[in-house]
DSSP file (Angstrom, degrees, kcal/mol; ACC not computed):
  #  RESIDUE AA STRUCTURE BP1 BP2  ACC     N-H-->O    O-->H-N    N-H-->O    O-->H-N    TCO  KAPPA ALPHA  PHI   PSI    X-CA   Y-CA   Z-CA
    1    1 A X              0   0    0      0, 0.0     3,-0.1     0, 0.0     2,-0.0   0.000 360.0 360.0 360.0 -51.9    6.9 -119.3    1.6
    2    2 A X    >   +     0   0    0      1,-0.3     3,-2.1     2,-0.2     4,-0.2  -0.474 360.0  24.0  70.5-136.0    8.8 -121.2   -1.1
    3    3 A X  T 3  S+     0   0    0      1,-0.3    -1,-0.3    63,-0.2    62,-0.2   0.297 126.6  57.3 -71.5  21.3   12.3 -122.0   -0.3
    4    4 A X  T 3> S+     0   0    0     60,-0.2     4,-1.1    -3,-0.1    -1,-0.3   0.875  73.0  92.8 -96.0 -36.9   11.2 -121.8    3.3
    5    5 A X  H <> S+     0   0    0     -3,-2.1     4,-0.9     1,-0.3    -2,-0.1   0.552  88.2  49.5 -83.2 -28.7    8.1 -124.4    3.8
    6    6 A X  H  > S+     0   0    0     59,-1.0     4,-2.1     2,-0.2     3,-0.4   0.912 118.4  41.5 -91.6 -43.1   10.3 -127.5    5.0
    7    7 A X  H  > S+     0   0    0     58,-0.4     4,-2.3     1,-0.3    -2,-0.2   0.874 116.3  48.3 -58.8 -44.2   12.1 -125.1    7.7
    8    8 A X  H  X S+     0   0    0     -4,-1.1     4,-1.8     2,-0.2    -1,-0.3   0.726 109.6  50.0 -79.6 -29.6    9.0 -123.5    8.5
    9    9 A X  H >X S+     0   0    0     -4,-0.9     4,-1.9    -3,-0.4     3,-0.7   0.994 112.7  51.1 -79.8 -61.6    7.0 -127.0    9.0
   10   10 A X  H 3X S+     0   0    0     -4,-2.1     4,-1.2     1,-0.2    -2,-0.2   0.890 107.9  49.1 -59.8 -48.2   10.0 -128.2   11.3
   11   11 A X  H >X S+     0   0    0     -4,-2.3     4,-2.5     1,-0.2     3,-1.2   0.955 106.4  60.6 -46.0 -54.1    9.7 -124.7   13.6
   12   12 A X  H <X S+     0   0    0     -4,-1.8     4,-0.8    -3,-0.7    -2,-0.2   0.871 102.3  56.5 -49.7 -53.8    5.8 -125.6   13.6
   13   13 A X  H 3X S+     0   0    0     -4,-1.9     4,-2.6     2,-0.2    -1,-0.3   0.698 109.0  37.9 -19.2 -59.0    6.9 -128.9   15.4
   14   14 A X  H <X S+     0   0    0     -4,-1.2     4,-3.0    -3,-1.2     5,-0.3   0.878 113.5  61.0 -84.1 -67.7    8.7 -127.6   18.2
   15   15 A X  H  < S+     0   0    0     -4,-2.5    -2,-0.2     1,-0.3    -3,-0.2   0.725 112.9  37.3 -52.8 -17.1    6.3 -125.0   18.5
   16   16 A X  H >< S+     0   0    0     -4,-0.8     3,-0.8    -5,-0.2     4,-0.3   0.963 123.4  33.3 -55.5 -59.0    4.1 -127.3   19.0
   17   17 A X  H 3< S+     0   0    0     -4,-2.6     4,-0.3     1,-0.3    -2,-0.2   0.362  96.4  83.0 -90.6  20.7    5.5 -129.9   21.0
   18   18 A X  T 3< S+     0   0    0     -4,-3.0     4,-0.5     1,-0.2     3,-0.3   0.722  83.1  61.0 -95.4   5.3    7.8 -127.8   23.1
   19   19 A X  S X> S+     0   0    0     -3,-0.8     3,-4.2    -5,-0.3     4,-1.0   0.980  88.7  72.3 -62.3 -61.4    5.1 -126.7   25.8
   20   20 A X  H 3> S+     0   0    0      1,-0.3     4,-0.8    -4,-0.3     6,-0.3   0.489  89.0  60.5 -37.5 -22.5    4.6 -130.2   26.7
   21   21 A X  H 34 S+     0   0    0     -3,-0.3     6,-0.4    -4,-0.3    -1,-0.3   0.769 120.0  27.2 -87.6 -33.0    8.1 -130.0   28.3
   22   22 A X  H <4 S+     0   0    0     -3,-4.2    -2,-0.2    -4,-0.5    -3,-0.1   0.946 123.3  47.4 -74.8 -38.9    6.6 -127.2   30.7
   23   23 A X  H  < S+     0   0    0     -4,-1.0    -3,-0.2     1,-0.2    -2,-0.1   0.938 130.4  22.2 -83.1 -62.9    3.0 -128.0   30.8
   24   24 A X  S  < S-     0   0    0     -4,-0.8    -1,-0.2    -5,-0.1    -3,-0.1   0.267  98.3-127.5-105.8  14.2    3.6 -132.0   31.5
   25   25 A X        +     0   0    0     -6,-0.2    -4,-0.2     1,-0.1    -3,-0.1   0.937  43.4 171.6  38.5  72.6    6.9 -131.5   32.9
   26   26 A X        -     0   0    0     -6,-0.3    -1,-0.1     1,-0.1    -5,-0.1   0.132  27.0-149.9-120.2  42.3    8.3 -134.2   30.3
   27   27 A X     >  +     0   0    0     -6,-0.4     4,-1.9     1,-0.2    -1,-0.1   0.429  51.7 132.6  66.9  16.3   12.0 -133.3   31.3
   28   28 A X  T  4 S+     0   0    0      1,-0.2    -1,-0.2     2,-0.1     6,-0.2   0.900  71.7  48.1 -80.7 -18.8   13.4 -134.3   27.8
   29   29 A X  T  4 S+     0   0    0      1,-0.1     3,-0.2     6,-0.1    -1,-0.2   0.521 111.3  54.5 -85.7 -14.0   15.5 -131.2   27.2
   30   30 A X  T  4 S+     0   0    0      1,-0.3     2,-1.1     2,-0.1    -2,-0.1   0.709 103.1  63.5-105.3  -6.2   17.0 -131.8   31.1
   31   31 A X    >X  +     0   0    0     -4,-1.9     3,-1.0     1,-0.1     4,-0.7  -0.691  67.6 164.6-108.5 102.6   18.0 -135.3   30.0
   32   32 A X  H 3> S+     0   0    0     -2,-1.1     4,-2.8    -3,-0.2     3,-0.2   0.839  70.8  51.1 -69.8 -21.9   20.4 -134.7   27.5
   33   33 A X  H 34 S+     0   0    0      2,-0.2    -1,-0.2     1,-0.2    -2,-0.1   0.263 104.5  54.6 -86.5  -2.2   21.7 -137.6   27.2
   34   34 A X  H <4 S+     0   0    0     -3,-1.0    -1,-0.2    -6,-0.2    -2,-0.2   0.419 106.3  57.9-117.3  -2.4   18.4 -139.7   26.9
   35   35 A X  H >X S+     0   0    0     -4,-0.7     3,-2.2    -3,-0.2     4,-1.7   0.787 101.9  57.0 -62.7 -59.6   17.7 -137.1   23.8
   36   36 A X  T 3< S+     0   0    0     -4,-2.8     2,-1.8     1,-0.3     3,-0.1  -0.278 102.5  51.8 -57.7-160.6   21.1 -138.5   22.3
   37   37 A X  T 34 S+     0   0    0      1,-0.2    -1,-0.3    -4,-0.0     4,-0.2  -0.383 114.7  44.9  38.1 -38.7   19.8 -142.2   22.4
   38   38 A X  T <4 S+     0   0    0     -3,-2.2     4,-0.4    -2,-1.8    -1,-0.2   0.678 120.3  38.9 -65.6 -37.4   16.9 -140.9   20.5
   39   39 A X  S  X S+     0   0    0     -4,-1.7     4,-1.4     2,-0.1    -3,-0.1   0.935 107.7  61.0 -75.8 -60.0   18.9 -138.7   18.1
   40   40 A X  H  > S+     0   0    0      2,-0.2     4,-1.2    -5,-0.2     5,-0.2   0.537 101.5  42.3 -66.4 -48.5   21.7 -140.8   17.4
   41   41 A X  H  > S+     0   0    0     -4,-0.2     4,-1.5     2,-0.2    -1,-0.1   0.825 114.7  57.8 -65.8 -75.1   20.4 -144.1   15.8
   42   42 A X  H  >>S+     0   0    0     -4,-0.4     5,-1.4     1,-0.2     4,-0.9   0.774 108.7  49.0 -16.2 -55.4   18.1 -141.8   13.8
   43   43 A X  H  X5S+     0   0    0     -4,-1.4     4,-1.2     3,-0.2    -1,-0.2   0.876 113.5  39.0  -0.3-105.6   21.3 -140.1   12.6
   44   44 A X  H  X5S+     0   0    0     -4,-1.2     4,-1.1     2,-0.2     5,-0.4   0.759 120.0  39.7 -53.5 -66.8   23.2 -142.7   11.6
   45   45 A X  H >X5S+     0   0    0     -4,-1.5     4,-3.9    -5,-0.2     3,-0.9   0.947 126.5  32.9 -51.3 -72.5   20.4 -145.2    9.8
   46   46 A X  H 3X5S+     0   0    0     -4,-0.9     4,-2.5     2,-0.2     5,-0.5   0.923 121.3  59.0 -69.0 -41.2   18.0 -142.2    7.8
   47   47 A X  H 3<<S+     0   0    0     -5,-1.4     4,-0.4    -4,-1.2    -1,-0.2   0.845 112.5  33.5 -43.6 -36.1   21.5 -140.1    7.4
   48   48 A X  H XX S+     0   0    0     -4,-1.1     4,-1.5    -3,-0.9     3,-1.1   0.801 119.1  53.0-113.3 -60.8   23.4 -142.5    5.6
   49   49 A X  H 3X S+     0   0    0     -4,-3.9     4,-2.3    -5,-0.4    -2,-0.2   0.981 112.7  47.2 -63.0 -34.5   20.2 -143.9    3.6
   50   50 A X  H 3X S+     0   0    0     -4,-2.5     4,-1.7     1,-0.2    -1,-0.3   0.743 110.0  46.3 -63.6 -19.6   19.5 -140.7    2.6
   51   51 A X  H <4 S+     0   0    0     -3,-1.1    -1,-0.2    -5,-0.5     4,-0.2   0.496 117.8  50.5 -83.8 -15.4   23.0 -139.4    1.4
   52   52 A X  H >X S+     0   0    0     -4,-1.5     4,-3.4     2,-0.2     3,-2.9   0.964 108.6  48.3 -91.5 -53.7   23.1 -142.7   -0.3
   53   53 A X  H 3X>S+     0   0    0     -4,-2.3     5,-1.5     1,-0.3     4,-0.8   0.833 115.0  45.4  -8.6 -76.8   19.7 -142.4   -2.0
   54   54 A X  H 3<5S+     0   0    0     -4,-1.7    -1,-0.3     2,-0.2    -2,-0.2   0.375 106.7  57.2 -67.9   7.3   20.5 -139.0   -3.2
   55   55 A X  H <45S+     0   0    0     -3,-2.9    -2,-0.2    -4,-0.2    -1,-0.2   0.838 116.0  39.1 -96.0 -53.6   23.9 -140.2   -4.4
   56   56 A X  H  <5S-     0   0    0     -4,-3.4    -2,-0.2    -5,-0.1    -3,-0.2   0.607 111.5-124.2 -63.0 -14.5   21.9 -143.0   -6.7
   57   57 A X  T  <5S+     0   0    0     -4,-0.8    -3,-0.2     2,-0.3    -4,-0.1   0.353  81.8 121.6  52.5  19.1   19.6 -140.8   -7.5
   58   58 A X  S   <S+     0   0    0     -5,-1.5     2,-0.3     1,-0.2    -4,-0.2   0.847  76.6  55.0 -73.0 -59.9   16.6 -142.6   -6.4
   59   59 A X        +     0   0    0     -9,-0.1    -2,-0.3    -7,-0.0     2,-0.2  -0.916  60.2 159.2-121.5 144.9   15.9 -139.4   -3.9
   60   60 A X        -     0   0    0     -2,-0.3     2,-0.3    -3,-0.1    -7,-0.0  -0.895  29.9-132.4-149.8-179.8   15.6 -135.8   -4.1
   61   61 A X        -     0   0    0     -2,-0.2     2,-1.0    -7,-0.0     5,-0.1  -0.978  29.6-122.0-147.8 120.0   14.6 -132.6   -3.0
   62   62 A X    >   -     0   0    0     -2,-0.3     3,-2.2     1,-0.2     4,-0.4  -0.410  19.0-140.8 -91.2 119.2   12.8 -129.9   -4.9
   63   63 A X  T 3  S+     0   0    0     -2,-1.0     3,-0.3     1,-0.3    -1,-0.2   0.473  93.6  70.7 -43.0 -18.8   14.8 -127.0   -4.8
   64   64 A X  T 3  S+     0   0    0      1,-0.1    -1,-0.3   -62,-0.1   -60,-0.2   0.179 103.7  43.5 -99.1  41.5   11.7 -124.7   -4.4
   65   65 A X  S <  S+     0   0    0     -3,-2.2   -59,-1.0   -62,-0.2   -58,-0.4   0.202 106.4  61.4-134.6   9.2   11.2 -125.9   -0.9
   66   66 A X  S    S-     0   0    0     -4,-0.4   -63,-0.2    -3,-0.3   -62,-0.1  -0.864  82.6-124.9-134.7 171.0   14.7 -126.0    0.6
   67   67 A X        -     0   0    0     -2,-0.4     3,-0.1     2,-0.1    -1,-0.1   0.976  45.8-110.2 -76.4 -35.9   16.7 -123.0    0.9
   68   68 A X  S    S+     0   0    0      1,-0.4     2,-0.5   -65,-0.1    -1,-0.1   0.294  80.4 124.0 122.6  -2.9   20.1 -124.6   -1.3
   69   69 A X        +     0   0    0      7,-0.0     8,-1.9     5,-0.0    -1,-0.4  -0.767  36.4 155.3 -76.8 115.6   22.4 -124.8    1.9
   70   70 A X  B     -A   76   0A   0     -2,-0.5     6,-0.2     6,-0.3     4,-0.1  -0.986  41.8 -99.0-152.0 141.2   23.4 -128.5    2.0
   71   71 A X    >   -     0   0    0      4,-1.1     3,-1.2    -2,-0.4     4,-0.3  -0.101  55.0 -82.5 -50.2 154.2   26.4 -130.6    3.4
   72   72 A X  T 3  S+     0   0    0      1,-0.3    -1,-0.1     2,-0.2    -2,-0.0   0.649 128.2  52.3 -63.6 -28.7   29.1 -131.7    1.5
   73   73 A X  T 3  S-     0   0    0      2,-0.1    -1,-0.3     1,-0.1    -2,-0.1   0.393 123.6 -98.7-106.8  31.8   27.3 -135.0    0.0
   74   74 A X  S <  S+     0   0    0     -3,-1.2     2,-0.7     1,-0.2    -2,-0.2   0.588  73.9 150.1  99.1  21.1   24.5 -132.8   -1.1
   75   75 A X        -     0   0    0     -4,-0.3    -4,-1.1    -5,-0.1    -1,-0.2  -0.633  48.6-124.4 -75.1 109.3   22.2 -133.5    1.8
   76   76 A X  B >>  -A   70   0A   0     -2,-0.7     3,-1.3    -6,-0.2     4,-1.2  -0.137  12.5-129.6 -56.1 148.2   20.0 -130.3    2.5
   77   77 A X  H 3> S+     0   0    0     -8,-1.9     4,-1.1     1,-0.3     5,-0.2   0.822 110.0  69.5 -56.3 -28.7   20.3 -129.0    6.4
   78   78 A X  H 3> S+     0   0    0     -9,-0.4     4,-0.8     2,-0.2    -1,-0.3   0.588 101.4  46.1 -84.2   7.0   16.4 -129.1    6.3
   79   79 A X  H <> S+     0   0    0     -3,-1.3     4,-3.9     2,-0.2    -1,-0.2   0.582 112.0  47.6 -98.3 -39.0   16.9 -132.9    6.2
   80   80 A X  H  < S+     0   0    0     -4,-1.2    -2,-0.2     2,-0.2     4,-0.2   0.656 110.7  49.3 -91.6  -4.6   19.2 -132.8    8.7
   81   81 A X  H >X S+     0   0    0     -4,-1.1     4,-4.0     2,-0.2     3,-1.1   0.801 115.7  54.2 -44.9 -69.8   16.9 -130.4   11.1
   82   82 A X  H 3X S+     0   0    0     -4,-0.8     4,-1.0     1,-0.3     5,-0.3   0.821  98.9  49.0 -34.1 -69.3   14.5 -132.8   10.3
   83   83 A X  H 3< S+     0   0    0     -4,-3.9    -1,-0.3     1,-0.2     4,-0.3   0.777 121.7  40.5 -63.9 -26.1   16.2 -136.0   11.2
   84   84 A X  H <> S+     0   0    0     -3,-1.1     4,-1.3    -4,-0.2     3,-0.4   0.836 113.2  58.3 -92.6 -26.5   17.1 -134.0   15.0
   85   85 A X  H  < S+     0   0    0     -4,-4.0    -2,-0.2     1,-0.2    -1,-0.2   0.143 112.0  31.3 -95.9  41.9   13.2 -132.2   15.3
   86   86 A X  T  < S+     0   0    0     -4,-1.0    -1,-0.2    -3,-0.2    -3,-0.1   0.280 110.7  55.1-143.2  51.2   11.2 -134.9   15.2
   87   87 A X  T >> S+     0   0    0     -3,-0.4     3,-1.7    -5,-0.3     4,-1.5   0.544 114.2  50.4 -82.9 -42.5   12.7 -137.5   16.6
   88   88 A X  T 3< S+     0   0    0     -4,-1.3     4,-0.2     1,-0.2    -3,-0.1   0.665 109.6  53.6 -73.6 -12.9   13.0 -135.0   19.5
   89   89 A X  T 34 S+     0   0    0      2,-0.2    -1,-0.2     3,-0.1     2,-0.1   0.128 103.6  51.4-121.7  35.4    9.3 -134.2   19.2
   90   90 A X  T X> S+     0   0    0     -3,-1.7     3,-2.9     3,-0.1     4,-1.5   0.762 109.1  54.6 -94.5 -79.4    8.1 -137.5   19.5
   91   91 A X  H 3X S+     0   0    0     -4,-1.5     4,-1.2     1,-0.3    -2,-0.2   0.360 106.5  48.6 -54.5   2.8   10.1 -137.7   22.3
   92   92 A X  H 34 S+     0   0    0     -2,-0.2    -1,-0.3     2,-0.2    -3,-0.1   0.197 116.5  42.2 -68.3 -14.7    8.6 -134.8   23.8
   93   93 A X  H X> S+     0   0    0     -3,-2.9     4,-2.4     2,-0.1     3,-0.6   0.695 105.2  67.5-117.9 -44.7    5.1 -136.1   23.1
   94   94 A X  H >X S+     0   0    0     -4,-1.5     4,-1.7     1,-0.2     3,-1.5   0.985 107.2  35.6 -43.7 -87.1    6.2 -139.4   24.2
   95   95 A X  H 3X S+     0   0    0     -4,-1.2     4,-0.6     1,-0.3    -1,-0.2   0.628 108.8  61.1 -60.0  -6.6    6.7 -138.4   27.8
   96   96 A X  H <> S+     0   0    0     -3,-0.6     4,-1.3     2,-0.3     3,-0.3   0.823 108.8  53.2 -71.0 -53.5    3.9 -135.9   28.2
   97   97 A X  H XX S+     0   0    0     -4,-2.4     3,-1.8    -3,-1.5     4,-1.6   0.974 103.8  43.5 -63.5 -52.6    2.2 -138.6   27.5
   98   98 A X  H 3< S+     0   0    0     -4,-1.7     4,-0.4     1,-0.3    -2,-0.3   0.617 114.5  56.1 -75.6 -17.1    3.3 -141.1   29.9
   99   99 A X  H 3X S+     0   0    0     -4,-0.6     4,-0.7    -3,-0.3    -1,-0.3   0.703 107.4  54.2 -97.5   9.7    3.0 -138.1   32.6
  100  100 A X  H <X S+     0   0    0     -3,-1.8     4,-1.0    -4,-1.3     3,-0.3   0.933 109.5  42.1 -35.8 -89.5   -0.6 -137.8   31.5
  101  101 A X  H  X S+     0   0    0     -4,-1.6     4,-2.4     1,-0.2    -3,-0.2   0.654 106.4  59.3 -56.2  -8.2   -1.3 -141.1   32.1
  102  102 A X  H  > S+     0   0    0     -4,-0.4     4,-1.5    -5,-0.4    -1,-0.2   0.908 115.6  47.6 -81.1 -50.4    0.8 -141.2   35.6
  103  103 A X  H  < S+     0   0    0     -4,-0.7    -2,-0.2    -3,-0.3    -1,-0.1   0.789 106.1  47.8  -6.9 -69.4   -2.0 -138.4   36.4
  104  104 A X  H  < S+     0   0    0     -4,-1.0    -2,-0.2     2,-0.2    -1,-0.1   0.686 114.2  48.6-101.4 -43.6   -4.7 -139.8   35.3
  105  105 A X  H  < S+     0   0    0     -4,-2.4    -2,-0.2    -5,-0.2    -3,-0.2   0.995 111.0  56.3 -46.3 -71.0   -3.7 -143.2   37.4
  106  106 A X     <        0   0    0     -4,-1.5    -2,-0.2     1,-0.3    -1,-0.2   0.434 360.0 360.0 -18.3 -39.5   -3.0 -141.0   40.4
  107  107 A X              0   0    0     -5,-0.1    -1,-0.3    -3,-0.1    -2,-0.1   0.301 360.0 360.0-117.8 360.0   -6.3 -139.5   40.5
């Protein structure tokens, strides 16, 4: 896979957890705006430590597992896919769970 394998582990993500939004009906993709609240700290905090990181040189990313496409202060997009799938497939798991257990009360 090579310059692939971090892209390809984030698709595995969603392909996991994105049934759980049909299967447990856990309605994160029809509230968008309670995805952004999830997204959006995430962003901001890991976005900024990580551009800073790699600026000191502290952190890096071994060029035969990201594709070489990276935002202007050298952060790869597979960092930045990261930092929006899986925050979004926790929350995805997150509420599946909690309409699991609403079930499981229920019954």
């Amino acid at each position: 896979m090579g310059k692939y394998e971090y892209l390809a582990l984030l698709g595995a993500c969603v392909l996991i957890t994105l049934p759980l939004e049909f299967v447990f009906r856990a309605r994160v993709w029809r509230r968008p705006r309670r995805a952004l609240h999830a997204l959006v700290p995430v962003l901001i905090v890991f976005g900024t430590w990580d551009v800073i990181a790699i600026a000191l040189g502290h952190w890096w990313f071994n060029p035969r597992f990201v594709t070489g496409v990276t935002l202007p202060p050298g952060l790869p997009i597979e960092e930045l896919a990261f930092f929006l799938v899986i925050p979004l497939c926790g929350l995805l798991t997150y509420e599946a769970v909690n309409t699991l257990m609403r079930w499981v009360k229920r019954a």
